[in-house]
C-alpha positions as CSV (number, residue, x, y, z in Angstrom):
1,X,93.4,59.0,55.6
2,X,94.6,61.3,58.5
3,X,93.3,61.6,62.0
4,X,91.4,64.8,61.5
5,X,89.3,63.3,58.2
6,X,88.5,60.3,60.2
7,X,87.2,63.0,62.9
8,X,85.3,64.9,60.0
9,X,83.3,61.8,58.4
10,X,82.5,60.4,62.3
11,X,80.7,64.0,63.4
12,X,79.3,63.9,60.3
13,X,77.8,60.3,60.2
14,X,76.4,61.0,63.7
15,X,75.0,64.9,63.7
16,X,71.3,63.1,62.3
17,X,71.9,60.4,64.8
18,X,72.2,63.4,67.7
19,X,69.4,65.8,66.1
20,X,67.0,62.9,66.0
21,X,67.7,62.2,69.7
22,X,67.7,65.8,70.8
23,X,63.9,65.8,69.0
24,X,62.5,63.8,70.8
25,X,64.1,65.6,74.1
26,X,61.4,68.0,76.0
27,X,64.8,70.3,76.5
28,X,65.6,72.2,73.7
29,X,69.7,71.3,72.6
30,X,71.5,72.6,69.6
31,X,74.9,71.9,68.4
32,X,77.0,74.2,66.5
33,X,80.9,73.2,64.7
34,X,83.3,76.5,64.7
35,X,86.6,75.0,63.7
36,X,88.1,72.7,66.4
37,X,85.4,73.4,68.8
38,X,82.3,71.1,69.1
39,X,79.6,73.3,70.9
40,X,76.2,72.0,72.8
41,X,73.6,74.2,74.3
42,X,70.8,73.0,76.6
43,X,69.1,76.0,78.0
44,X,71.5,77.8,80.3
45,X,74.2,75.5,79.9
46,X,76.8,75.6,77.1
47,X,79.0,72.5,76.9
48,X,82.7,73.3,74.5
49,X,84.7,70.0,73.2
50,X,88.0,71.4,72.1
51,X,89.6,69.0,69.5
52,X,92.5,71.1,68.9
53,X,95.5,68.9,69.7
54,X,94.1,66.2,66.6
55,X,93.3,63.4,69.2
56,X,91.1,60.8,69.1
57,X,90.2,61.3,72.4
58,X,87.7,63.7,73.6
59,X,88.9,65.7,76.1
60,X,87.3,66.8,79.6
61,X,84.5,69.3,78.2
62,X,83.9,73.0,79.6
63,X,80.6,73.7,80.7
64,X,79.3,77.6,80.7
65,X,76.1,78.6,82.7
66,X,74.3,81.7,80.4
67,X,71.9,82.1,83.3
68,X,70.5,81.3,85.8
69,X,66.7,81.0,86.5
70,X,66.3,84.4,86.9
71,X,68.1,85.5,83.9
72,X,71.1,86.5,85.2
73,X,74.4,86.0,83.4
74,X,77.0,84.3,85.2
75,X,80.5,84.9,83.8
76,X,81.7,82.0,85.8
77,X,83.4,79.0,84.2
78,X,82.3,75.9,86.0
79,X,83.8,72.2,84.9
80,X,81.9,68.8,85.1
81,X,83.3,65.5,85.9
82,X,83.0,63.1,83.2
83,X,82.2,60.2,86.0
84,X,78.8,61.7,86.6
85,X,79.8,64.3,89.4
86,X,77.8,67.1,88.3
87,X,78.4,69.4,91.2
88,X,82.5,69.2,91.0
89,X,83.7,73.0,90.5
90,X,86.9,74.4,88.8
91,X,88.9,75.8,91.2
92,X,88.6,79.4,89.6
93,X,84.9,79.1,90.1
94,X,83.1,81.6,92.4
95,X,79.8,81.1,93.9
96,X,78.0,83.8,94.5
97,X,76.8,85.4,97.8
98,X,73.8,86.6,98.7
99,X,72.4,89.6,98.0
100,X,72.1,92.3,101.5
101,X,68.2,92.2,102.5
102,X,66.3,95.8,102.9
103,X,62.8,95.8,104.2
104,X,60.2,98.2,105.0
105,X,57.0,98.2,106.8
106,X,57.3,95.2,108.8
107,X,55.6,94.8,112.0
108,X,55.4,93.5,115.6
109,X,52.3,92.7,118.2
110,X,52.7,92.0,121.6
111,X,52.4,92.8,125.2
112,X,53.7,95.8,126.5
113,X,54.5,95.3,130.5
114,X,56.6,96.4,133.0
115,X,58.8,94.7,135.8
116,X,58.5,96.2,139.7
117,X,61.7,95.1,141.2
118,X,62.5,91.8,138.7
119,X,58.9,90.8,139.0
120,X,55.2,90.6,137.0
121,X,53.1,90.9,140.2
122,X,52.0,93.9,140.8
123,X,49.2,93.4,143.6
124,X,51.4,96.0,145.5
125,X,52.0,98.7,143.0
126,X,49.3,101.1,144.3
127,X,47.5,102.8,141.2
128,X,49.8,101.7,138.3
129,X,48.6,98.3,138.6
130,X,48.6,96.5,135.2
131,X,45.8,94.7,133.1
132,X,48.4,92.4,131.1
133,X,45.8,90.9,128.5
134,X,44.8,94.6,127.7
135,X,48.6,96.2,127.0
136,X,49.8,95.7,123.9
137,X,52.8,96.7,122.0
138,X,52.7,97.9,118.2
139,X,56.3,98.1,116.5
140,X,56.2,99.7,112.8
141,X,59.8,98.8,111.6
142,X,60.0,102.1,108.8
143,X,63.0,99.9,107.5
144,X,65.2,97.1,108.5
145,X,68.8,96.6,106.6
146,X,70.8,93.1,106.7
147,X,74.1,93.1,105.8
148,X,76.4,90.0,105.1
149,X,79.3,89.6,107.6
150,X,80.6,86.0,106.9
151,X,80.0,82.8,105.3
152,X,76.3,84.2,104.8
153,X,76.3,83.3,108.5
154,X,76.9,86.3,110.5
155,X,74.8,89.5,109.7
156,X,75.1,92.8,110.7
157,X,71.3,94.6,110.8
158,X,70.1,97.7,111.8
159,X,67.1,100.0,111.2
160,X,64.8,102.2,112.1
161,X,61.2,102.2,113.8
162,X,57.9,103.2,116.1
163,X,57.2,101.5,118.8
164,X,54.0,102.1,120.6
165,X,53.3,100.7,123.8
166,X,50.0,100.7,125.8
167,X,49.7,100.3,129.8
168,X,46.4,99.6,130.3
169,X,46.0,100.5,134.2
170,X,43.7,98.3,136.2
171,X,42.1,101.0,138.9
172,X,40.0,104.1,137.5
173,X,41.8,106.5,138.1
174,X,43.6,110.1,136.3
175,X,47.1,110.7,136.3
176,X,48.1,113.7,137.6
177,X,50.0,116.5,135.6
178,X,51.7,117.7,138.5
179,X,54.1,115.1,140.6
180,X,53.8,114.7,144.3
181,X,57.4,115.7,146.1
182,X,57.7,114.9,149.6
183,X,59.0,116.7,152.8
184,X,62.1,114.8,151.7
185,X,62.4,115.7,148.3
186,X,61.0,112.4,146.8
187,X,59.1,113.0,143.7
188,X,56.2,110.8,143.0
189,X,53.4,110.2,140.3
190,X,49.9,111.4,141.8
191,X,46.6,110.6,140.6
192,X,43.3,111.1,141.6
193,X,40.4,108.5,141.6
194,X,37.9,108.7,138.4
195,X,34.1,109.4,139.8
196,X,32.9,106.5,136.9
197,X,33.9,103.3,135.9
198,X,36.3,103.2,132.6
199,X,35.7,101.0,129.9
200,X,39.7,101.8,129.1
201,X,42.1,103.6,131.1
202,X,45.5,103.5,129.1
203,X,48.8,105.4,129.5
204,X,50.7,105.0,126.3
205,X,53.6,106.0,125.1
206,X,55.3,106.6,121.5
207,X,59.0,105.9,120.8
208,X,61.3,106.2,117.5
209,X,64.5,103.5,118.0
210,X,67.4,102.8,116.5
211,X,68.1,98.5,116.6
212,X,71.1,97.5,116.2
213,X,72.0,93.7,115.7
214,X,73.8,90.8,115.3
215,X,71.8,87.8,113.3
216,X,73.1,84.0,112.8
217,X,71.3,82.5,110.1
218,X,72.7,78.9,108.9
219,X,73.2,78.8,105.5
220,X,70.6,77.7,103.1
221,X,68.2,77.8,106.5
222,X,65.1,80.0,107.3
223,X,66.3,79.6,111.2
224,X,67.6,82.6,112.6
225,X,68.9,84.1,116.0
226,X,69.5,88.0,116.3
227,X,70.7,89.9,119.6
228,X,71.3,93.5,120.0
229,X,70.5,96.6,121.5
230,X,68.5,99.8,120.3
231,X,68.1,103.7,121.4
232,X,64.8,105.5,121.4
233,X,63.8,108.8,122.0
234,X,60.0,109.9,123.4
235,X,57.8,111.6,120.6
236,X,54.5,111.4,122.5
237,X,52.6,110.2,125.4
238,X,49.1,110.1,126.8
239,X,46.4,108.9,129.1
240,X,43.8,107.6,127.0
241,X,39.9,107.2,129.1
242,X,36.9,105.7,128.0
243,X,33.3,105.5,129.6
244,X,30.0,105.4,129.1
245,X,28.8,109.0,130.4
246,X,32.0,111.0,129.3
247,X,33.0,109.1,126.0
248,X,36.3,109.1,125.0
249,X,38.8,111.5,125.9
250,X,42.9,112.1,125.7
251,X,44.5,113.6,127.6
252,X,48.2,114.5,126.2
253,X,51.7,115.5,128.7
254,X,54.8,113.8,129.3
255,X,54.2,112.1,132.6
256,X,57.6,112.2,133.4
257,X,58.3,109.5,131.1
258,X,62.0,109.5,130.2
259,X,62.8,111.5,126.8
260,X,65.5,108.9,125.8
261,X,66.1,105.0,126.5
262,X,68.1,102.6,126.3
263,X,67.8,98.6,126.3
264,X,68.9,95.2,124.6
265,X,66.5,93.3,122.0
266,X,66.6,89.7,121.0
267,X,64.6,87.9,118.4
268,X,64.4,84.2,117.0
269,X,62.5,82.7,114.4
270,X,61.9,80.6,111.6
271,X,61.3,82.3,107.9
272,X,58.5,85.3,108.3
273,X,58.2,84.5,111.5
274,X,59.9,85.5,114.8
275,X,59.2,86.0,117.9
276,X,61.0,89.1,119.5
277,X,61.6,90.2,123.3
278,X,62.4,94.1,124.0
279,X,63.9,95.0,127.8
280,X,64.6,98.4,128.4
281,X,67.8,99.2,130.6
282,X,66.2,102.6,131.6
283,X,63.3,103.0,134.3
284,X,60.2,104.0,132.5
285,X,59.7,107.1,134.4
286,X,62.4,109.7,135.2
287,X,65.5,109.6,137.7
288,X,64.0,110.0,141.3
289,X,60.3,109.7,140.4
290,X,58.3,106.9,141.9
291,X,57.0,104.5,140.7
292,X,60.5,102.6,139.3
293,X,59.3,99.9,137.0
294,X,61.2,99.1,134.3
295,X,59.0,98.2,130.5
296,X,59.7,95.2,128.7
297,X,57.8,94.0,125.8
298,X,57.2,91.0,124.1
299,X,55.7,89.1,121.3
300,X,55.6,88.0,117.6
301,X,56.2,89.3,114.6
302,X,53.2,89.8,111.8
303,X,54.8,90.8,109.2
304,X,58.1,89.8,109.3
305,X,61.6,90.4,108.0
């Protein structure tokens, strides 16, 4: 009796053996002969035997993945180790890379601020004086696009958003439309003192930018690191008053805050969550006009990227 006879009368004296065992399996396997080929299926994986070459011996399978868990055919061939080593690949195998992230409508809340001369204090900044707990920052991010660079490592992101920031002054009193210019040509914000006391006396400002980044993610971490920079152009400003015999009022003009900035942005973070700093390079009012503070904003991310 030949070799492949013997082979024959063995599959077939075990196939009841293996479908009895395969019952009583929670995973579903079949097996299926087509000529010199022995094939097993257990979910996504297809395992081939090829006993082609009339041995006894079985030779190294080839395991297929169908799909994956999200039903996605992979047309990879990937190889197992017959020692146990299930996560040995074929040389020819390819893993595949993540897919480039797009978001839209994430958002930011923090405090919008600004420096006088590198510093927070501004006891001497006559009238633009700063109630920190009461300025806040809103950044809409319309969308946010990250692209793979290397290694799913290094990522390229950029995007598009509004950022709204809110100075809410400490002193009572009404920016002036008009700037002050000195006998020696200085120009100067002027303001005149408000005859009640405001519940909320804001100057706020409106902003479109353009960030541009760099992002290190390790891979298979939610830790992240992105630094960059972003351009912004004005699309609104205001003073913003509130009291109790005059309501609420609005009152809209430039107030020679610059039409276009500048600056670097940084953010770090852990999944959904980041915390972001944003310094603009650019004074927050225009060339020559005093005061010279410089805004920088800062906090955390609500809805995330």
């Amino acid at each position: 009796m030949n070799t492949l006879i013997k082979i024959s009368i063995g599959l077939f004296l075990l196939l009841p053996l293996s479908t009895l065992t395969l019952m009583g399996q929670e995973d579903k396997q079949t097996i299926t002969i087509e000529d010199d080929k022995i094939i097993i299926q257990k979910d996504s994986t297809e395992i081939i035997l090829d006993r082609s070459n009339n041995s006894e011996e079985i030779e190294q399978p080839e395991e297929r993945i169908l799909q994956d868990e999200n039903g996605v055919v992979d047309e990879d061939d990937m190889s197992i180790n017959l020692d146990g080593d299930d996560h040995t690949k074929s040389d020819h195998g390819k893993k595949k890379k993540k897919k480039n992230k797009f978001r839209m409508g994430m958002l930011d809340y923090g405090i919008s601020t600004y420096l006088v001369d590198g510093s927070l204090n501004h006891d001497e900044l006559e009238g633009f004086a700063l109630n920190h707990g009461k300025s806040n920052n809103f950044n809409l991010h319309i969308f946010r696009h990250r692209v793979n660079l290397l290694a799913e490592t290094l990522f390229f992101e950029y995007g598009l958003s509004t950022n709204w920031r809110r100075y809410s002054l400490k002193n009572d009193i009404i920016i002036d439309k008009e700037v002050f210019v000195t006998p020696e040509g200085n120009k100067s914000l002027a303001w005149t003192n408000s005859d009640v006391e405001n519940k909320k006396n804001k100057l706020r400002s409106t902003h479109l930018e353009i960030p541009v980044m760099i992002t290190i993610s390790p891979k298979d971490s939610k830790f992240f690191i992105s630094a960059g920079m972003f351009g912004g152009m004005r699309i609104g400003s205001s003073q913003k008053v509130k009291n109790k015999d005059e309501g609420k009022s609005i009152i809209k003009d430039n107030y020679e805050i610059r039409d276009f900035t500048t600056g670097v942005v940084g953010r770090v973070g852990f999944g959904p969550v980041d915390f972001y700093c944003q310094y603009t390079l650019d004074p927050l009012f225009n060339d020559g006009v005093s005061p010279e503070v410089m805004p920088i904003s800062f906090g955390i991310s609500v809805l995330g990227f």
